[in-house]
N, C-alpha and C positions, 0 to 999 in steps of 0.2 A: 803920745802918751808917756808918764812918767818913768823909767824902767821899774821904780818902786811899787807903783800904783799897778802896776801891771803882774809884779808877782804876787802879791796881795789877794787880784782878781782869781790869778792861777792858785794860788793856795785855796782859795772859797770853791772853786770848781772840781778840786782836784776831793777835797771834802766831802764835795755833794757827789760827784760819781762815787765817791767810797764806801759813802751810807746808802745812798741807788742799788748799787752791787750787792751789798751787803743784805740789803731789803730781798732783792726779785734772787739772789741767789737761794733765800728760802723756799721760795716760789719754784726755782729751777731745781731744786732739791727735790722737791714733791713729787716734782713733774717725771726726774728720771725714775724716782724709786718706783714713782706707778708704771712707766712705761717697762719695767726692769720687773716688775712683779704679776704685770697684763692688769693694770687697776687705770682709771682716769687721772686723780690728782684734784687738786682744787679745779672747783669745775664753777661755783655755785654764788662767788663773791666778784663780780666784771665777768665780761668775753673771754674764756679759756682759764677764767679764775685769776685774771690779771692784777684784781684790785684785794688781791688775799694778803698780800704783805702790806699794805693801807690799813686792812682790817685788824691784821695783825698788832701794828705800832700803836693804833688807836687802844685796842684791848690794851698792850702794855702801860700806855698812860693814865686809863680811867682806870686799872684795878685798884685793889686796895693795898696799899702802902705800910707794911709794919716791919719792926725792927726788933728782933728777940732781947728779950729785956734784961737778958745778963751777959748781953754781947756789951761791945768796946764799940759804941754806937761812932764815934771818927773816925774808925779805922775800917768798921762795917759801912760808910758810905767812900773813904777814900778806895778802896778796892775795887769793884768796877771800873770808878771813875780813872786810876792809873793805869789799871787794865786798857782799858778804850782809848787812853791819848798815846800810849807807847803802840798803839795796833797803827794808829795814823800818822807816828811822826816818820817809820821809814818811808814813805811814800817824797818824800820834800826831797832823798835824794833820788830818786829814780828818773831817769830822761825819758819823759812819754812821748817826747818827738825833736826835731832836726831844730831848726830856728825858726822864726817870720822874719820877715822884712818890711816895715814897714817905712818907707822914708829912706833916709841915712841912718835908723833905727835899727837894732836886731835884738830882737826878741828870743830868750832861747825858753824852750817848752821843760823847762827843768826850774824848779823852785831853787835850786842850789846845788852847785858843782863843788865841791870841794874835796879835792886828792886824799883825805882818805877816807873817801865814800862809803868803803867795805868797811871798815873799823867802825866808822859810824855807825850803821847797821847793824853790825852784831852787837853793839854797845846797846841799843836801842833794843832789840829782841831781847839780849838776857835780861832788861829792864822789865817786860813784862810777866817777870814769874812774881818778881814781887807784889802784882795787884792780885794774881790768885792765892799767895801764900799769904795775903794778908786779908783777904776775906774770908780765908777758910778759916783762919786763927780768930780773928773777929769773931767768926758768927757762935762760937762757944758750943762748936756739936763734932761731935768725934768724927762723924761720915766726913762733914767739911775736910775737918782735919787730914782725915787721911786720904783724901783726893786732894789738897792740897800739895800733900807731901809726896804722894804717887809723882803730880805734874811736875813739881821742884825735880825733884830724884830723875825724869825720864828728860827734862828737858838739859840738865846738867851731862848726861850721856851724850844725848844725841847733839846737841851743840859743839862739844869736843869732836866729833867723826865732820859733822858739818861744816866747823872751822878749818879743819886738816884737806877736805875737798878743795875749798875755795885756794889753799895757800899753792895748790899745785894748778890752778889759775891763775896765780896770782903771776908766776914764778915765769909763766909762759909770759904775761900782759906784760908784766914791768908795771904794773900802777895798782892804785887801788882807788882811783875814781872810775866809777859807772860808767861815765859818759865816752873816756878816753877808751873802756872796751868796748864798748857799741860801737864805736870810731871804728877799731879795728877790726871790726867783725864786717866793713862796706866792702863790698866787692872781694873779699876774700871768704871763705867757706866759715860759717860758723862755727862756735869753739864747742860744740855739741860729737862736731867730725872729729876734735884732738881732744877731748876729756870726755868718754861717754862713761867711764866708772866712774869718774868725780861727780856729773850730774847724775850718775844714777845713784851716790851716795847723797847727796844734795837733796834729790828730790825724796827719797825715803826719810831723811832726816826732816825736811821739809812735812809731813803728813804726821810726826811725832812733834813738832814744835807748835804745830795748831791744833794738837790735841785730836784731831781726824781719824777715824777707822781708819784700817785694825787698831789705831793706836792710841783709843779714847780711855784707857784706862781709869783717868783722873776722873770722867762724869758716868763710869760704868753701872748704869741706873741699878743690878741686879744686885750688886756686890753694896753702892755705897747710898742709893737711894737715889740724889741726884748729883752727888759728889763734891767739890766746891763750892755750887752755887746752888747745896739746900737750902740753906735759910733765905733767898732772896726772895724777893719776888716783885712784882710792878718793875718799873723800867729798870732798876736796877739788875733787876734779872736780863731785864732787854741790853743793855749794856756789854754783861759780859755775850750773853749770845751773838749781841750785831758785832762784838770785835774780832769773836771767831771766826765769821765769815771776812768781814776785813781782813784776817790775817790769811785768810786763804787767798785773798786778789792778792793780797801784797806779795805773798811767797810768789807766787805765780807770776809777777810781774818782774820780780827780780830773778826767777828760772830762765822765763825769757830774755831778762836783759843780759846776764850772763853766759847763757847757753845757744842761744836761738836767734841772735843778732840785736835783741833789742828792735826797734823801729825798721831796720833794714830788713829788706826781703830780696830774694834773687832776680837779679836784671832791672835791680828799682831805676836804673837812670835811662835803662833804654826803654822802659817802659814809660817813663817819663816823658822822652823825646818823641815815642810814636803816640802818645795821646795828648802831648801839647801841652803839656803841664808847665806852669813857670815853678820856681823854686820854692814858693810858698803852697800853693797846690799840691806837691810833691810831699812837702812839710805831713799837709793834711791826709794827706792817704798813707803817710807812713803811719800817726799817730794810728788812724782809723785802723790799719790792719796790724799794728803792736797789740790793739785792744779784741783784736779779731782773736791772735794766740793767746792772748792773755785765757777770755771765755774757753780756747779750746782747753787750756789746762786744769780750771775751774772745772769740768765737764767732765775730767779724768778723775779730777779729788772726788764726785761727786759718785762714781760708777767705781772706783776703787773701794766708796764707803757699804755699798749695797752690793756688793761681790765677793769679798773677803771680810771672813768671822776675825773677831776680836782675838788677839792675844791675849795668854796669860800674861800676868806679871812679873815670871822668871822667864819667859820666852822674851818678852819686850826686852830687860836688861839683858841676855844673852847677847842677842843682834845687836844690842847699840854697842857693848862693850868688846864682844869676841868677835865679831865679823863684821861689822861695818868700818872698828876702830882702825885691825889691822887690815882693811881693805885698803882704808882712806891713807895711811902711811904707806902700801902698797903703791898706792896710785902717785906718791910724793916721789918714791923714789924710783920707778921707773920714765917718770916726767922730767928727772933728774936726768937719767942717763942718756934717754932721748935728745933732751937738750945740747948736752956734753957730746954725743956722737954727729949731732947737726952741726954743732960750732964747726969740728974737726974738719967735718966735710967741703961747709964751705969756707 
């Protein structure tokens, strides 16, 4: 097969589990909030309520369709629409798994490698305030507006803490491609064991960047009605909701790849040799169980949201500003001196 033709196919796949996730994670929503609250969940649409996110998408497409008539009706349809392609284009760097082999062929399960992965990404992330700040300015309604401007203002915080985590990874890796830290994370302990404040800055900034309890302030239904994305509705309302949850796989996918090994698991090559695995088998159970942690982190976002009340919105900037910032320069400069006394040593 083509190498071309073959990222192509992984791009269409990599898509379709995105919007998959994206769908049954509603579905997975329900499900913990009911188990979390002693309630059933969709019970009533398929076997266990399976075909509720089907029913769901269908509603999105059949409702009815309008556009507030003193909005900035290009700007009111570009807004989800940049919303939802900036939710999917970090995913092109992230390595969902090892290589195939096929032939004298090697196939790598990464859309595209390119050294500096992490720049990419954040390049890509701060991209998407601009689909909510311009929907909210579109739709010509103060609620919009000022949940637009909540998200701008929380996401400009916590991006600063969350960029200052990653550079005291960075500082450890030497790179800023994805792949080349998965690399280093085989048969050595993950970088979860040598930065657990950086990921725990990471991951808290992580639940403020998808707008996710406690830290939904931007759609806070009581305060803004439905915040941003009042005036929508029909799929464009479905739009911005399916990117949120996309940007929950996604963050979670880079947690992992960062913190957690990426596709590698402990013992993968001896477990490899006592169950017979050739290198492409191997491939396959690494992707499969990248996607196993992926779910278990999704399943954390999910029980963090139904456990923990909402922040105010002097509490939200407090923590981004006074305790995560200087935790995250904290975390730089003792990664600093660790380093500095490891050189010494050896």
């Amino acid at each position: 097969m083509d190498p071309l033709l073959f990222k192509i196919i992984l791009c269409v796949i990599i898509f379709v589990i995105s919007l998959a996730v994206a769908a049954y994670a509603t579905w997975g929503e329900r499900k913990v909030a009911a188990i979390l609250q002693d309630r059933i969940g969709p019970s009533r649409a398929g076997p266990f309520g399976l075909f509720q996110p089907l029913a769901d998408g269908l509603k999105f497409f059949m409702k009815e369709e309008f556009i507030p008539s003193k909005s900035n009706k290009w700007l009111f349809i570009l807004g989800p629409s940049l919303f939802m392609l900036t939710a999917c284009m970090v995913s092109v760097v992230i390595p969902w798994g090892g290589n195939l082999t096929f032939g004298e062929t090697v196939y790598s399960l990464q859309i595209t490698d390119i050294n500096i992965g992490i720049l990419y990404m954040f390049g890509v992330v701060s991209m998407g305030i601009y689909g909510i700040m311009i929907g909210g300015w579109a739709s010509n309604n103060k609620y919009s507006l000022l949940g637009a401007l909540r998200a701008s203002s929380q996401m400009i915080s916590y991006e600063i803490a969350m960029g200052l985590a990653i550079i005291a990874l960075v500082m450890m890796t030497g790179t800023l491609s994805l792949r080349d830290i998965v690399a280093q994370q085989d048969g050595d302990f993950a970088y979860i064991v040598y930065q657990p404040l950086g990921f725990f800055i990471f991951m808290i900034c992580s639940f403020a960047e998808t707008n996710r309890a406690p830290f939904d302030l931007a759609e806070c239904e009581t305060e803004l009605v439905g915040g941003y994305h009042t005036e929508y509705s029909s799929m464009k309302l479905g739009l911005y909701l399916f990117a949120e949850y996309i940007n929950m796989f996604i963050s979670s996918a880079v947690m992992v790849t960062l913190y957690f090994g990426g596709y590698n698991f402990p013992f993968q090559h001896e477990v490899a040799e006592w169950l017979g695995l050739s290198a492409n088998g191997l491939t396959i159970l690494q992707t499969v169980l990248f996607f196993g942690k992926i779910v278990g982190f999704i399943l954390f976002f999910m029980w963090i949201r139904w456990t923990i009340p909402r922040f105010r919105y002097d509490q939200l900037m407090n923590l981004g500003w006074k305790v995560l910032l200087p935790l995250a320069l904290a975390n730089i400069f003792i990664t600093g001196i660790v380093m500095y006394l490891m050189g010494k040593l050896s």
